[in-house]
C-alpha positions in Angstrom: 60.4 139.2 143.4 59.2 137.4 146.3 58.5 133.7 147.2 55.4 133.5 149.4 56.7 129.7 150.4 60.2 130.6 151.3 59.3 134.1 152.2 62.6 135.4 150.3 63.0 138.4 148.2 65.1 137.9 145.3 65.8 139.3 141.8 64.9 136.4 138.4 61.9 134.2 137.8 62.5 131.7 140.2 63.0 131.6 144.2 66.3 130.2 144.8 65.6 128.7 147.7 62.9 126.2 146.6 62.5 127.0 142.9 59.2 127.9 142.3 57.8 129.8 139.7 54.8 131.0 141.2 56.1 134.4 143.2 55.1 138.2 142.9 56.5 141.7 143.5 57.2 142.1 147.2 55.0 144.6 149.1 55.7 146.7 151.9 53.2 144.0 154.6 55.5 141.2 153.1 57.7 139.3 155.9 60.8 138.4 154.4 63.4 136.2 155.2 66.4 137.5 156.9 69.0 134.6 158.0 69.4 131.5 159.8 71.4 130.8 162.4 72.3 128.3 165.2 70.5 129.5 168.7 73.5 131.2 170.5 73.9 133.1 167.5 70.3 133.8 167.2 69.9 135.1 170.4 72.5 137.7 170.0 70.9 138.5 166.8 67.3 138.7 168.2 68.7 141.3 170.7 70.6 143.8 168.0 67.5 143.5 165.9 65.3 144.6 169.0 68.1 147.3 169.9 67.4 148.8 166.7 64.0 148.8 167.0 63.5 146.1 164.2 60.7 144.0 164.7 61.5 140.5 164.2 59.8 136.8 163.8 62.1 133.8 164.2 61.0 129.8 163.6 62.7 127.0 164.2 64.3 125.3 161.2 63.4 121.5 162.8 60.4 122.1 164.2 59.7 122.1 167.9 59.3 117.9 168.2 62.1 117.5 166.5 64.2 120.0 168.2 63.5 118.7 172.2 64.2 115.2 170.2 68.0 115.8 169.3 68.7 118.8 171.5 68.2 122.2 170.8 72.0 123.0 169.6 71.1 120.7 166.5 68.6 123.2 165.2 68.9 126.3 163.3 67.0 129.4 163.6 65.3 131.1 160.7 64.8 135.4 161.4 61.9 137.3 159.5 62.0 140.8 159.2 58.9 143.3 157.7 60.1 144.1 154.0 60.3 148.0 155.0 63.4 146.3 157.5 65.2 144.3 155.3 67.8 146.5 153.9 68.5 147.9 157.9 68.5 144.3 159.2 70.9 143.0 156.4 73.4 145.6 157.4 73.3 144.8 160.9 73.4 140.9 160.0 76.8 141.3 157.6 78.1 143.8 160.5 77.6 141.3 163.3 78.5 138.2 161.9 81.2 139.6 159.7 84.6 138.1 160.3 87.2 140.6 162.0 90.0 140.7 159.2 93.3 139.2 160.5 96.3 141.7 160.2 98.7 141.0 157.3 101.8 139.6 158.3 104.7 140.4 156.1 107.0 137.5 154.8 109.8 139.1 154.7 109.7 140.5 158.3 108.9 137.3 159.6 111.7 135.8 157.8 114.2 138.3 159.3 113.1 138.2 162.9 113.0 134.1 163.5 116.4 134.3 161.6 117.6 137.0 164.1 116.6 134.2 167.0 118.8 131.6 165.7 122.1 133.8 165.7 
């Protein structure tokens, strides 16, 4: 389903984002909502997106007045992406923001080698 407010496709009845009932089936012209992000994030986002020749919309989540009122590292940025995009774009989004999985340490090695030091 999709939200024409929110501009976010989801599966149920209801847009989880503002909870309105009113919403469709999405179609292909649709511009759906992607992420949002703070700006130094965004920007590196903006530029994958472009790399991967995925045309993209972004808005400001504060709104321009508000944003030159508390400073622009205050605001977040909301990314739209053409419905036919979504699935690409939502790869590239988990890829790049993904955190890089910390090696598992073992407890037992750990033990043995500070207890090494001390003798």
């Amino acid at each position: 389903m999709y939200c024409e407010n929110c501009k976010v496709v989801f599966e149920g009845g209801s847009c989880p984002a503002c909870g309105s009932k009113k919403v469709r089936g999405v179609l292909p012209e649709d511009i759906c909502f992607l992420t949002e992000t703070d700006p130094m994030f965004g920007g590196m986002l903006r530029d994958v997106l472009e790399q991967n020749r995925i045309p993209v919309f972004s808005s400001s989540a504060l709104g321009a007045g508000m944003a030159l009122r508390v400073g622009p590292m205050f605001d977040q940025i909301r990314f739209y992406v053409p419905c036919e995009n979504l699935p690409a774009a939502m790869e590239l989004v988990e890829e790049l923001f993904r955190a890089p999985a910390l090696p598992e340490l073992e407890g037992e090695d750990c033990k043995e080698e500070s207890h090494e030091r001390n003798e």
